[in-house]
C-alpha positions as CSV (number, residue, x, y, z in Angstrom):
1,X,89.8,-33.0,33.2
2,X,87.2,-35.1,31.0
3,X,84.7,-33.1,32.0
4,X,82.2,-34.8,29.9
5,X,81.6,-37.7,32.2
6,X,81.1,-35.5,35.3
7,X,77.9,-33.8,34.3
8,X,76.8,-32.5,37.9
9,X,79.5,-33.8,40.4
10,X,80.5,-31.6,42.7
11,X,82.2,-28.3,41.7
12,X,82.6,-29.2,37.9
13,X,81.6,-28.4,35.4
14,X,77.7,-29.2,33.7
15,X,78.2,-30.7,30.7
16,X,75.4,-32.5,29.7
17,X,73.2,-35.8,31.3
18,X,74.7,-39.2,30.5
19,X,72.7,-42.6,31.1
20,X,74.1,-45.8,32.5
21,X,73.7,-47.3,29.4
22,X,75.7,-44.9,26.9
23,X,79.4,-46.0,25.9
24,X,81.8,-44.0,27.8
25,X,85.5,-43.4,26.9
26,X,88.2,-44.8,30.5
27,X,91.7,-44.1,29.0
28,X,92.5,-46.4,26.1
29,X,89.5,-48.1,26.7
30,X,85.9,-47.5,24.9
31,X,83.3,-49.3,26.7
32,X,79.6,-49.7,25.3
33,X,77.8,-49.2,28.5
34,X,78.6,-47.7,32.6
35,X,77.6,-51.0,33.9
36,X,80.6,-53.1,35.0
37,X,81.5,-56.2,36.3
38,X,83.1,-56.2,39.6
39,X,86.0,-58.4,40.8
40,X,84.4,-61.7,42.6
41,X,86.5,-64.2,44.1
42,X,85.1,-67.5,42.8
43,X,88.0,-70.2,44.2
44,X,87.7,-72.3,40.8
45,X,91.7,-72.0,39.5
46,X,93.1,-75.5,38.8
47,X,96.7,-76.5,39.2
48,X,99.2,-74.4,39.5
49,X,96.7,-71.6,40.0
50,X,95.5,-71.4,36.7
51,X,91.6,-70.0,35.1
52,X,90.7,-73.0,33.6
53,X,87.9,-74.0,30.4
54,X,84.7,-72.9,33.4
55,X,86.6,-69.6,33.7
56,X,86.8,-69.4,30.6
57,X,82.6,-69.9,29.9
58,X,82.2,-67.7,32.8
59,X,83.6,-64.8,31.5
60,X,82.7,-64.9,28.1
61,X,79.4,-65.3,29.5
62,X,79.1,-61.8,31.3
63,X,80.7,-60.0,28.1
64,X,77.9,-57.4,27.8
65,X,79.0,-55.8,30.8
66,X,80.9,-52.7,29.6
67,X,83.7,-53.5,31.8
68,X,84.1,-57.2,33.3
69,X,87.0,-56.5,36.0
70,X,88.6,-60.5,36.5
71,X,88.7,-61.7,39.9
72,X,91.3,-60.9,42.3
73,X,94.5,-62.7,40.8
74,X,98.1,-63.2,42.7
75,X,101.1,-61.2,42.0
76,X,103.3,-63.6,43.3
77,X,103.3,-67.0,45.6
78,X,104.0,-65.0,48.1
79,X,100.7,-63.0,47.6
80,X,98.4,-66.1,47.7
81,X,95.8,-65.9,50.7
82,X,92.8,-68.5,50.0
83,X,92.8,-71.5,48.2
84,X,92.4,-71.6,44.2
85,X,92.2,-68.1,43.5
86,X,93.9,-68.1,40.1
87,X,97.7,-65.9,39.2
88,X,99.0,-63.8,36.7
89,X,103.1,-64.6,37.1
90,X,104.2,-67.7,35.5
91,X,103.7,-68.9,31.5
92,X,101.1,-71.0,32.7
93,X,98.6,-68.4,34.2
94,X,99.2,-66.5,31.1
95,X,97.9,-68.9,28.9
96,X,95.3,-69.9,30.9
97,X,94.0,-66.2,31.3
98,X,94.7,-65.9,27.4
99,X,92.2,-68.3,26.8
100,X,89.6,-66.3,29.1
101,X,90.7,-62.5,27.2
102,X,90.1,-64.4,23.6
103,X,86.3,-65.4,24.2
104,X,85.6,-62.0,26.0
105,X,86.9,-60.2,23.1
106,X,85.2,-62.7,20.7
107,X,81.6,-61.7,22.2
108,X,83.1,-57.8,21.7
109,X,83.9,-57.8,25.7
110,X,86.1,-55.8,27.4
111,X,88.5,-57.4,30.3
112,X,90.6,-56.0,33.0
113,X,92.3,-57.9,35.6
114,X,92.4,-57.2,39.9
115,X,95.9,-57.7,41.1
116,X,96.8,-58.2,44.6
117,X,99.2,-59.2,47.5
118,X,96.4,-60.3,50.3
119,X,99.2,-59.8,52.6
120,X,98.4,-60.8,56.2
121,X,95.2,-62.0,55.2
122,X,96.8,-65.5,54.5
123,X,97.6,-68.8,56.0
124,X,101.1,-70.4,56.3
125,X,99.9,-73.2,54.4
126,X,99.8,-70.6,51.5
127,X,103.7,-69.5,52.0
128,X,106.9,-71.4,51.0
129,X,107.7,-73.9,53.3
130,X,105.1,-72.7,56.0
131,X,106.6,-69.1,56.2
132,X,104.6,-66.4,57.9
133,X,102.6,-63.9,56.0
134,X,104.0,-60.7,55.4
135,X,102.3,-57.5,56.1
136,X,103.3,-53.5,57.4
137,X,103.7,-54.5,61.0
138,X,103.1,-58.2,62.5
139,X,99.9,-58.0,63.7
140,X,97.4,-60.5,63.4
141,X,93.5,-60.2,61.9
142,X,90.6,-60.9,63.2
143,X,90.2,-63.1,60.1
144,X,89.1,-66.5,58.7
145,X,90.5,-67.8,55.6
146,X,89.4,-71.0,53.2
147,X,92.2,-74.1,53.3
148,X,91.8,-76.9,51.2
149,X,91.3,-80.4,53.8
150,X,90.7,-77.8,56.6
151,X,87.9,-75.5,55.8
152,X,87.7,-72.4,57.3
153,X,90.3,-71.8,59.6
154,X,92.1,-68.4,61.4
155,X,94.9,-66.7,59.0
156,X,98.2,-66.7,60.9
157,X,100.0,-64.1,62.7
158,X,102.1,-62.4,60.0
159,X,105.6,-61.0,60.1
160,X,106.3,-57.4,59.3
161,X,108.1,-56.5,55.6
162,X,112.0,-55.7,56.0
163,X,112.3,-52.4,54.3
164,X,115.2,-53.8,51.9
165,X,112.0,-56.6,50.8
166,X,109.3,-53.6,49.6
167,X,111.3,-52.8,46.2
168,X,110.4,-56.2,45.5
169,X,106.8,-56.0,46.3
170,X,106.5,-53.3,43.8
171,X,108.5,-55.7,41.4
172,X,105.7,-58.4,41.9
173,X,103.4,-56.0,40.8
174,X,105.2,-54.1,37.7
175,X,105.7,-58.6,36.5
176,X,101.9,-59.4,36.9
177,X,100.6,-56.1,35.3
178,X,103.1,-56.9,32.3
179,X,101.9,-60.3,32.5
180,X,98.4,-59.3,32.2
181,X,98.9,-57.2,28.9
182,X,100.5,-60.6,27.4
183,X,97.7,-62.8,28.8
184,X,95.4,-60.2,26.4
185,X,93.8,-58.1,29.3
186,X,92.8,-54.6,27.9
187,X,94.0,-53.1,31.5
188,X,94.4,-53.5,35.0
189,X,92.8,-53.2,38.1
190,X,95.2,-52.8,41.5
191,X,93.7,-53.9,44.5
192,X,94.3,-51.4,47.5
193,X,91.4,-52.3,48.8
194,X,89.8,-54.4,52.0
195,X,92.3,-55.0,54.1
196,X,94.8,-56.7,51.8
197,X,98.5,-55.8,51.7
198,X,97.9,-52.0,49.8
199,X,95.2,-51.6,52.0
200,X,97.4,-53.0,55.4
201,X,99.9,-50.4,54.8
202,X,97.9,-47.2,54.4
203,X,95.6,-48.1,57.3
204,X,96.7,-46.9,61.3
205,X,95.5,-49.9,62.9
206,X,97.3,-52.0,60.8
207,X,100.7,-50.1,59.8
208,X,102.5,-49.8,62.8
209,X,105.9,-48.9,61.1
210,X,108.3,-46.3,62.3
211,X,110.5,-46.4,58.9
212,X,109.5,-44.2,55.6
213,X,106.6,-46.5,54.8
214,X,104.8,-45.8,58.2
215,X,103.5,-43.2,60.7
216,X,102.5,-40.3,58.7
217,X,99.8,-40.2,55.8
218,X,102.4,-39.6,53.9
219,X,104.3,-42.5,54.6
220,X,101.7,-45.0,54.9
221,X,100.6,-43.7,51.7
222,X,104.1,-44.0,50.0
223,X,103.8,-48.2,49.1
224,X,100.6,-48.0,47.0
225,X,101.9,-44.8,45.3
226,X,105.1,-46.8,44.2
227,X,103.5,-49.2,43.2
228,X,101.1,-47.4,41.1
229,X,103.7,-45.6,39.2
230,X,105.4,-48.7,38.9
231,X,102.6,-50.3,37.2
232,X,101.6,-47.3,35.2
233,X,105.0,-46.7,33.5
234,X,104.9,-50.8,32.4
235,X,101.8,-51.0,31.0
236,X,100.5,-47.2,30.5
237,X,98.7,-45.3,32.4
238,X,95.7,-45.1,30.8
239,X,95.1,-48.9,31.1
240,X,95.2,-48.8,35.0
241,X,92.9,-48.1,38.0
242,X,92.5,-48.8,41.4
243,X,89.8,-49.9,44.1
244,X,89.7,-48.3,47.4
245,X,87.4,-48.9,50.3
246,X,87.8,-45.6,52.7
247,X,85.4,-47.2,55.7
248,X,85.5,-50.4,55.1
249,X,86.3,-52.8,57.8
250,X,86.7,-55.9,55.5
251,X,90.0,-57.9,56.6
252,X,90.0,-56.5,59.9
253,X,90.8,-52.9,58.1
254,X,90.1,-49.8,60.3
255,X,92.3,-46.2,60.3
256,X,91.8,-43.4,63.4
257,X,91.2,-40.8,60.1
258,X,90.0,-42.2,57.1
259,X,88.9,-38.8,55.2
260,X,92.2,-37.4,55.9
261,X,94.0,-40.4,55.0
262,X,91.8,-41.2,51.4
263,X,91.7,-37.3,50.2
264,X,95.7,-38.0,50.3
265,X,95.6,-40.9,48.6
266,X,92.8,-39.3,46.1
267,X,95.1,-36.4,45.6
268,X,98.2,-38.3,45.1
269,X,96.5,-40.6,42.5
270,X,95.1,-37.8,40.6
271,X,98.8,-37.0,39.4
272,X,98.9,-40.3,37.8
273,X,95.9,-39.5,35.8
274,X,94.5,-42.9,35.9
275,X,92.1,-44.4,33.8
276,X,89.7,-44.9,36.9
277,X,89.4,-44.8,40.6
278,X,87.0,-47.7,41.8
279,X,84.9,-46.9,45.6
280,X,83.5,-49.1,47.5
281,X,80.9,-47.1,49.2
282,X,80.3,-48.3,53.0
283,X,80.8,-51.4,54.0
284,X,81.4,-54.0,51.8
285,X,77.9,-56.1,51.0
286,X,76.7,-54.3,53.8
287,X,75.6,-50.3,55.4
288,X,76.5,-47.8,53.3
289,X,76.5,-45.3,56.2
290,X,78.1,-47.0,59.1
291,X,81.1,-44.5,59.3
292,X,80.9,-40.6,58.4
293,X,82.8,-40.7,54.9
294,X,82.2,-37.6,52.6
295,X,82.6,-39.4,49.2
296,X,81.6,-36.3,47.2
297,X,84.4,-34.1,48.5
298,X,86.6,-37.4,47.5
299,X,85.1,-37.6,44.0
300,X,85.5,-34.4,44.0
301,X,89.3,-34.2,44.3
302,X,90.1,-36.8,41.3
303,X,89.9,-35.8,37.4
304,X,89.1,-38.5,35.8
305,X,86.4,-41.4,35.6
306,X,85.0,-42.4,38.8
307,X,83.7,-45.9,39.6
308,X,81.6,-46.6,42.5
309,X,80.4,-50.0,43.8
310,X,78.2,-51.4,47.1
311,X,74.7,-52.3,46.8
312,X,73.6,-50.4,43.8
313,X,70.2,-51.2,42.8
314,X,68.9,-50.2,39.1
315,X,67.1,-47.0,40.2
316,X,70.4,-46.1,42.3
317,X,73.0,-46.8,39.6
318,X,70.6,-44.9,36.6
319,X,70.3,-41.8,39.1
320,X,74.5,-42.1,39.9
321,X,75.3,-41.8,36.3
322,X,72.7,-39.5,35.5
323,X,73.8,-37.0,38.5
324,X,76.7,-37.5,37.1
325,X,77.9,-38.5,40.7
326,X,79.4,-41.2,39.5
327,X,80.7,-42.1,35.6
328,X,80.4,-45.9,36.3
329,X,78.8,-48.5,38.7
330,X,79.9,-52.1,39.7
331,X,77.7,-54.8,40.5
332,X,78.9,-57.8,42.1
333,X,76.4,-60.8,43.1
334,X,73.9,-59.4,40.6
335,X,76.8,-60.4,38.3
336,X,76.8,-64.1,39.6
337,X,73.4,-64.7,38.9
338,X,72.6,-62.8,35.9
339,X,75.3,-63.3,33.2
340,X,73.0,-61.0,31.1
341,X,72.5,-58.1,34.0
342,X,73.0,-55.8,31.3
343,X,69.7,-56.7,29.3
344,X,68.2,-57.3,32.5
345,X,68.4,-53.8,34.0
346,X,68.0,-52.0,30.4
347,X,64.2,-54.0,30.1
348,X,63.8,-53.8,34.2
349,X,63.8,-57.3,33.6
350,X,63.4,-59.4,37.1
351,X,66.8,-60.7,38.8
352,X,67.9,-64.2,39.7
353,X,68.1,-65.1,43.0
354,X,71.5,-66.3,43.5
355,X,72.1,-69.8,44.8
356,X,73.3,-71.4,48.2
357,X,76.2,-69.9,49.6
358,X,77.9,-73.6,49.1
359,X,78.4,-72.2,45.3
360,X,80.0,-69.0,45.9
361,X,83.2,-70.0,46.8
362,X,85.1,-73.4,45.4
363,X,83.3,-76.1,43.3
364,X,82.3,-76.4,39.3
365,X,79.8,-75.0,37.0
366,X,76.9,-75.1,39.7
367,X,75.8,-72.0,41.0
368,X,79.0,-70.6,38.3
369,X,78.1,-70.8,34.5
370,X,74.7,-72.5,34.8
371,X,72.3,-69.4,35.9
372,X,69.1,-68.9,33.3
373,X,69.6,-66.2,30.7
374,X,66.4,-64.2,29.8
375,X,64.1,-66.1,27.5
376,X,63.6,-64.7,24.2
C-alpha cells in the first residue's frame, strides 16, 4: 500500500498532509506536481490519423502539468469512432506521436497516452468497407457522432463481437500500448470509460451477452480485466492506469447496479497493482450528484494512487489532495485555455475563458495553441 499518498482516505492509514502542488511518486513515474492534464479529444490528426507539428506545440505547451494524459488515441481502424482523432498502430502514428513525447520531455514533461476502442459509438463510414460497429450486444446509442462532409450525424446500429473476435481485441490493445512505449510515452492510460467499447461491455444496458463475457459482474467484467493484464505484462505495470466513470451516462452508458458492478471492477484492478485508477466523479462536465455513487467506499477498496476528475475548481482540488481523498486531480477545459493552469492555480491567478465551441473540436491553432500565457 503506498500509504504515503493517502493521508486521510477512508480506513487508511494517516500519514501526513500532502498539497496539490508537491511531486508525487505513480509507479515508474515521478511527477512534479498532483495537477494533471486530462485526455481531451481535439479532432486535429492529419492523414492517416497522425498528431501532427500543432499537436506537437500543443503539448509541449501544457508540459508543467505533472501528468499531461494525450487525447484518446485508436487501437486499431477498427476502433475509430469520430473523425481525426489521431492512432497509435502503424509506423506512422509512432513517429508522429514521437515528435509530440520529444518536446514534452524537452520542457521536463511527463506524457501518457488514452487508448481506446469507441466501439459502438462509431459510424460505418469509420469501418472497412462500411462495416457495422462492433460492440457486446448490437444495440444502438442514443448517440451523435462528428463525419467529415456530413457534420453531426447518428452513429450506426452496431453488430455484436463473435466470441472467437475478443482475443483480438485484447491484441489491439497489447500492439498500441507497445506502440506507445516506442512512440516515447512514459505510460499508458486505458480508456474503460463513457460508454466506449470497455465501458459497453461492463455496463447492463449495453451488454446483453449470454456467453462468458456477459450476464454476471463477473462476466461483463472479464474483457477489461484481459485486457488490462494484457497491457500490463507488455509494457509493465507500473506504467499503466485506467479511467472509469461509475454513473456516468456519457455514450448512452447506464448499468441497473453501478456500485456493485465498480467495487468489482475496483477490486479486480487492485490485483494488478496499477500505477493509477482515474474517476470521473458524476456526470461527465456536468452534476456530480445525479446518481447515488459512494466513491469513498470505491477509493477505498484500491491501494494505490487515486485520480479523480469532473469539475474540480482550485479550492476543490487543494482540499482533495490535502484530505488526502484523492492523490491526484484532472482538469480538462481549464487545460484548453490555460496552457500554464499550473502557475495559474499556484498564484490563484485568474482563468481564460475558453473560446467558441466551433474550436473545441476540428480546425487549426485557433482556439488550440494560441490561448494567452500569464504575463510576466
Amino acid at each position: 500500500m503506498n500509504k504515503s499518498n493517502l493521508a486521510l482516505a477512508p480506513g487508511r492509514v494517516f500519514e501526513k498532509q500532502h498539497t496539490l502542488f508537491e511531486p508525487i511518486r505513480v509507479g515508474a513515474l515521478r511527477l512534479a506536481n498532483r495537477i494533471v492534464m486530462a485526455p481531451l479529444t481535439r479532432n486535429r490528426a492529419g492523414p492517416g490519423l497522425v498528431p501532427g507539428p500543432l499537436a506537437v506545440e500543443y503539448y509541449a505547451q501544457r508540459a508543467s502539468a505533472g501528468l499531461i494524459i494525450a487525447e484518446a488515441t485508436q487501437v486499431s481502424a477498427q476502433a475509430q469512432g469520430y473523425a481525426h482523432t489521431p492512432g497509435c498502430y502503424t509506423d506512422d502514428q509512432v513517429r508522429g506521436w514521437r515528435k509530440v513525447t520529444d518536446a514534452v520531455h524537452a520542457k521536463g514533461g511527463t506524457i501518457v497516452v488514452q487508448l481506446w476502442h469507441t466501439g459502438r459509438m462509431s459510424h460505418t463510414s469509420f469501418q472497412k468497407d462500411g462495416q457495422a460497429p462492433v460492440a457486446p450486444s448490437a444495440i444502438r446509442a442514443n448517440a451523435k457522432t462528428f463525419v467529415s462532409g456530413e457534420g453531426f450525424i447518428d452513429v450506426s446500429m452496431p453488430r455484436a463481437l463473435r466470441l472467437d473476435e475478443l482475443p483480438g481485441i485484447i491484441a489491439d490493445f497489447r500492439h498500441a500500448a507497445r506502440c506507445a512505449i516506442d512512440a516515447g510515452f512514459d505510460g499508458v492510460e486505458l480508456h474503460g470509460a463513457h460508454g466506449y467499447l470497455l465501458d459497453a461491455f461492463l455496463r447492463d444496458g449495453t451488454n446483453h451477452r449470454t456467453d462468458a463475457y456477459g450476464g454476471s459482474i463477473e462476466n461483463r467484467a472479464r474483457l477489461l480485466l484481459e485486457v488490462t493484464k494484457a497491457c500490463a505484462l507488455a509494457i509493465g505495470v507500473d506504467r499503466l492506469g485506467i479511467r472509469i466513470s461509475p454513473v456516468s451516462t456519457a455514450g448512452d452508458s447506464h448499468d441497473s447496479d453501478p456500485q456493485a458492478l465498480f467495487d468489482h471492477v475496483v477490486d479486480g484492478l487492485n490485483r494488478f497493482r496499477l500505477a493509477y485508477v482515474h474517476v470521473v466523479e458524476g456526470e461527465t462536465g456536468g452534476a456530480r450528484d445525479s446518481i447515488a455513487f459512494d466513491y469513498a467506499q470505491l477509493r477505498a477498496r484500491f491501494d494505490g494512487v487515486w485520480m479523480v476528475n469532473n469539475g474540480y475548481t482550485r479550492q476543490m482540488a487543494m482540499d482533495a489532495i490535502t484530505s488526502g481523498r484523492a492523490d491526484l486531480v484532472s482538469f480538462g477545459r481549464a487545460f484548453i485555455a490555460n496552457p500554464d493552469l499550473v502557475e495559474r492555480l499556484r498564484k490563484d491567478a485568474p482563468l481564460n475563458a475558453m473560446m467558441d465551441r466551433e474550436t473545441l473540436y476540428g480546425g487549426g491553432a485557433h482556439g488550440y495553441t494560441d490561448y494567452p500565457f500569464l504575463v510576466h
